[in-house]
C-alpha positions in Angstrom: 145.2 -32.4 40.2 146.3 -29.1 42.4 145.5 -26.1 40.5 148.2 -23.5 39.8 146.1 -21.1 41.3 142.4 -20.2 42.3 140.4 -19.7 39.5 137.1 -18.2 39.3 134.6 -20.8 37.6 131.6 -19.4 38.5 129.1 -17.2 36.3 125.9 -15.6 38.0 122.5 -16.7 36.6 118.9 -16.3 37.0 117.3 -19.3 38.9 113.9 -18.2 38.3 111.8 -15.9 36.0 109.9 -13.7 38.5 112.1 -14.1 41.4 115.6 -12.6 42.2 118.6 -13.1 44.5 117.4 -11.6 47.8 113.5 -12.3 47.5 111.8 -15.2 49.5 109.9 -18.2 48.2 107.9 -20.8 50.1 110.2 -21.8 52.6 113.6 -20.3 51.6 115.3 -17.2 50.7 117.1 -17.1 47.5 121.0 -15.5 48.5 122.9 -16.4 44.4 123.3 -18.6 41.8 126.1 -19.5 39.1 126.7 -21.4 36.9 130.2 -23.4 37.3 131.8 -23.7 33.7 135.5 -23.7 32.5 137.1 -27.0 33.4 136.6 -30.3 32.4 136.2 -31.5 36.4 133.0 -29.4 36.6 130.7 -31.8 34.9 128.6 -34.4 36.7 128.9 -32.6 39.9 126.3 -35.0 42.3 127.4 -34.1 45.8 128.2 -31.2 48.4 129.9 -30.8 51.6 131.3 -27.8 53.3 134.4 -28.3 55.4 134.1 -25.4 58.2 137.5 -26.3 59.5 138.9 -25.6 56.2 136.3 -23.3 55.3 136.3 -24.9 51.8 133.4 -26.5 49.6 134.3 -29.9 48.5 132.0 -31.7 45.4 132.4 -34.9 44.2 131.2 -36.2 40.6 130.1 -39.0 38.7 133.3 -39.1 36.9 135.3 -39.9 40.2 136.7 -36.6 40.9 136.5 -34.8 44.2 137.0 -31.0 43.9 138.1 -28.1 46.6 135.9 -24.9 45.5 135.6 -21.5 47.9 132.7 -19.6 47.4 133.1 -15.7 47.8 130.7 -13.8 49.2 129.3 -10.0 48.9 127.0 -9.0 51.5 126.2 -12.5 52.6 125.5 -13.4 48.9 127.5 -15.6 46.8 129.4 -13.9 44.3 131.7 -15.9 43.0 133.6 -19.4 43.5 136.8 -20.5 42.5 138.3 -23.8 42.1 141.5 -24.5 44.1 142.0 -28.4 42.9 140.7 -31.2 42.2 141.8 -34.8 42.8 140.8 -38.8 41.1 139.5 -41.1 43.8 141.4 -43.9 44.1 140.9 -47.5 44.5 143.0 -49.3 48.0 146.0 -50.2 45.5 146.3 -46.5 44.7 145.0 -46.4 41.1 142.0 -44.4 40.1 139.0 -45.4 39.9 137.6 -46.6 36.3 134.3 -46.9 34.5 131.3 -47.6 36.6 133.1 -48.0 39.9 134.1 -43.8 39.8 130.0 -43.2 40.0 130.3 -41.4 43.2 127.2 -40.0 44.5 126.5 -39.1 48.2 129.2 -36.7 50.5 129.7 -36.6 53.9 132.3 -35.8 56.4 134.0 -37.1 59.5 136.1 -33.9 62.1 134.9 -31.0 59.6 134.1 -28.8 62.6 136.4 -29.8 65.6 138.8 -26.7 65.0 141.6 -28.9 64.0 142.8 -28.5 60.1 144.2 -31.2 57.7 141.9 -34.5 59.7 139.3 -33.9 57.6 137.5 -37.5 56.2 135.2 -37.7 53.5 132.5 -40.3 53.4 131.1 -41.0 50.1 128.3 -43.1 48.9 128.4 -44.7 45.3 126.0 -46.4 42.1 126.4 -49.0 40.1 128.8 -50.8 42.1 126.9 -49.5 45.9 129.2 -49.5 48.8 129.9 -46.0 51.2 133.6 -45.5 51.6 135.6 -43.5 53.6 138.4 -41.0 51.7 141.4 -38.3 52.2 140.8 -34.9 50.8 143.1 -35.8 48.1 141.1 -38.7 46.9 143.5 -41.3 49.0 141.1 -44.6 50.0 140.7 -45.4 53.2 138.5 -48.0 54.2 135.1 -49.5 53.7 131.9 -48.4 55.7 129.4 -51.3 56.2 126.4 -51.0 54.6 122.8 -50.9 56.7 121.7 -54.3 57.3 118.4 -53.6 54.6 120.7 -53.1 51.9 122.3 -56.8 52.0 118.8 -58.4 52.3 117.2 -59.9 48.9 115.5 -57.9 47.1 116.5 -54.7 48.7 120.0 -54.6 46.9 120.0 -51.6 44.7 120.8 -52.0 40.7 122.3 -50.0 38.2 121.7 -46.5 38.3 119.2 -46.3 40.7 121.3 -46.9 44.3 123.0 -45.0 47.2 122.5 -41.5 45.8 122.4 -40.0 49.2 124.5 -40.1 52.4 124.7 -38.2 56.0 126.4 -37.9 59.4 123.5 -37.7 61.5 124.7 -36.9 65.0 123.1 -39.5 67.1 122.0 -42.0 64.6 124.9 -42.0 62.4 125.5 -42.7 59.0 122.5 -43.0 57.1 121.9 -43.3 53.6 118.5 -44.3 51.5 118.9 -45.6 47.3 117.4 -43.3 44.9 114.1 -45.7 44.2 113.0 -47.9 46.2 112.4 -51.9 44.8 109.6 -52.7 43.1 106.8 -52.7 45.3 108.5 -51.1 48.4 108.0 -47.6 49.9 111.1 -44.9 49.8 112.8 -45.9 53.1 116.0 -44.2 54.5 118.9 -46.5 56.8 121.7 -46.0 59.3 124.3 -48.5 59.6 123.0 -48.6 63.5 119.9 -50.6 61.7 117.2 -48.1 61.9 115.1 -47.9 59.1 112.2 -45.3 58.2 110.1 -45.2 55.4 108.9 -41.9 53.9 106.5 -40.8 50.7 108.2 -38.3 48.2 106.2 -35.1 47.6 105.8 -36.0 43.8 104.8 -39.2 42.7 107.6 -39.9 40.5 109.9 -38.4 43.3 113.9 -40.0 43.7 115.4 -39.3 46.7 118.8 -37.9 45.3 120.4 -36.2 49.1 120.3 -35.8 52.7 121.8 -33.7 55.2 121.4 -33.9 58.9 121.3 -30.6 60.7 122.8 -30.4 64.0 119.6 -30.3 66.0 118.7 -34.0 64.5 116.5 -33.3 61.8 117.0 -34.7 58.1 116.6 -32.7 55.5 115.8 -34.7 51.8 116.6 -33.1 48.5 113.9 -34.9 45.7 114.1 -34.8 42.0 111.2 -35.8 39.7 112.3 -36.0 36.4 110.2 -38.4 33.8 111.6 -37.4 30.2 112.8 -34.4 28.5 109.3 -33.0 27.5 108.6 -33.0 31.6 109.3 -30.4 34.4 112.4 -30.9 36.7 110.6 -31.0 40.3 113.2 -30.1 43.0 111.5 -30.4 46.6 113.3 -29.8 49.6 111.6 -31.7 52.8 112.1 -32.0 56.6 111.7 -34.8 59.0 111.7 -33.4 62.6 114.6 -35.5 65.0 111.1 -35.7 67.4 109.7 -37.5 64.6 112.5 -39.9 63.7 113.0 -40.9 67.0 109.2 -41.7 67.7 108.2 -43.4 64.5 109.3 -45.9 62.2 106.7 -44.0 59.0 108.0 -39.9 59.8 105.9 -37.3 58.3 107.9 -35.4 56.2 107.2 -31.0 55.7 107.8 -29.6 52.7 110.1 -26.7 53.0 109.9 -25.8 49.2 108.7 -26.9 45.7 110.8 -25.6 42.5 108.8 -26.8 38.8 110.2 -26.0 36.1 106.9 -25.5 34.4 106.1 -22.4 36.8 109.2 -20.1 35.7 111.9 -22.2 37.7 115.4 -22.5 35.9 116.6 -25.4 38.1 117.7 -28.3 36.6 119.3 -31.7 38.0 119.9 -30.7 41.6 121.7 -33.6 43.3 123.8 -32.6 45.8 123.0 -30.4 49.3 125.4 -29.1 52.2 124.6 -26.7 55.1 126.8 -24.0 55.4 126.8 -22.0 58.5 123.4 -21.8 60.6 120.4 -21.8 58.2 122.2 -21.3 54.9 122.6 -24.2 52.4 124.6 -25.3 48.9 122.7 -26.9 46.3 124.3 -28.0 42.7 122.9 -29.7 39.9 124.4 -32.1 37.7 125.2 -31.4 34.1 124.9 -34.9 33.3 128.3 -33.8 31.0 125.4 -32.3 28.9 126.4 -29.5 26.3 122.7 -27.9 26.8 123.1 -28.3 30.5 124.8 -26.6 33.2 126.3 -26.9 36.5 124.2 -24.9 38.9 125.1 -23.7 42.2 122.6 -22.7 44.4 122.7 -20.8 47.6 119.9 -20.1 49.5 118.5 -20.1 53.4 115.8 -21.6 54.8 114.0 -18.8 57.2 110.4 -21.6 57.3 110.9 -22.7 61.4 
């Protein structure tokens, strides 16, 4: 639903004990984070994309929602955000979605960044029920994407909560999209709808792979969660695989760009969702899992490791 107006939704916080907005870590530079409270449509926040065309960040969420925010910043640091609208998805008869066909997870877009406003397309992937769709800005259905040939074998089909968390635009390979876990017995792999498949190890044993994003040079970046109970560190890593490397090999090494535990002074939570901005500066949010304790964190940050 359209907002009235903008309203600001976001409150700074500290990411980290010892480290501050401005200071460098690992591979990234830390440039603000907030914590996105005051309407309902900010829980369960699980993917990012920015729309440079219409220089607005757009979020989807488990409860079938995608939302318009735009970030403010101060001295190239994010200050504030406020939320212009927010919209149901709906279904190809027009209704919104319902129960566990709403759980969308993955983002993408289609004409973001060809100067031309209002032909923006989002591209979303989806649990439970896994299929990638393509949608209007508003939340209006527009057709099915076909899924990567891996995904419709035996065996490979994802189940319940553990399927198409992830989804990207890569710029020569396509759409590519990888499930959380792997099955049983199976290495972490990543597919395009073209049919390439890679297989990669997460940094931490446990690791889910929970977002990509494809930079315009080629390389993927993958966002990973390790998570085991609620007496265990969150584990955010952020990883690279080089386009070099994804076009020679079929098993990509994959460089870790940084490692955030929450056992070593790290205030992250569930990150799920990751968008590039402009050049080397990135979006991250968590998801609150509509979790009283919890909160919706936005991240920004740059990557300054080559």
């Amino acid at each position: 639903m359209p907002t009235p107006a903008a309203t600001p939704v976001g409150k700074p916080i500290r990411i980290a004990e010892d480290i501050d907005t401005g200071d460098r870590f690992m591979g990234i530079q830390l440039l603000g984070s907030l914590s996105l409270q005051g309407d309902p449509a900010l829980a369960e926040l699980s993917g990012l994309a920015w729309d440079e065309d219409e220089q607005t960040l757009l979020a989807i969420s488990d409860q079938g929602r995608i939302l318009h925010l735009a970030p403010v910043f101060q001295t190239g640091r994010l200050g504030q955000v406020n939320l212009l609208a927010w919209y149901p998805l709906k279904d190809n008869h027009g209704k919104p979605l319902r129960g566990s066909w709403r759980d969308a997870e993955g983002l993408t877009l289609e004409n973001s960044n060809n100067g031309i406003q209002g032909d923006s397309r989002l591209i979303i992937s989806f649990e439970r029920h896994h299929r990638i769709e393509r949608y209007l800005p508003d939340g209006t259905w527009q057709d099915p994407i076909a899924l990567p040939h891996i995904l419709n074998q035996p065996g490979f089909q994802p189940k319940n909560n553990r399927s198409l968390e992830a989804v990207t635009r890569h710029p020569q390979l396509g759409i590519i999209t990888g499930p959380e876990y792997p099955p049983e017995g199976e290495s972490h792999y990543l597919a395009s709808v073209t049919g390439h498949v890679w297989r990669f190890h997460p940094k931490e044993a446990d690791g889910a792979l929970v977002d990509l994003e494809a930079l315009p040079n080629g390389d993927l970046l993958l966002l990973e969660r390790a998570y085991t109970s609620l007496f265990a560190p969150w584990v955010i890593s952020l990883t690279r695989i080089r386009a070099a490397d994804l076009a020679a090999s079929n098993t990509p090494p994959t460089e870790l760009i940084v490692r955030l535990d929450s056992s070593k002074g790290w205030l992250v939570q569930n990150m799920e969702g990751l968008t590039r901005h402009q050049g080397k500066r990135f979006f991250m949010v968590s998801d609150d899992g509509n979790k009283p304790w919890a909160q919706t964190q936005l991240v920004y940050f740059s990557i300054v490791a080559e």
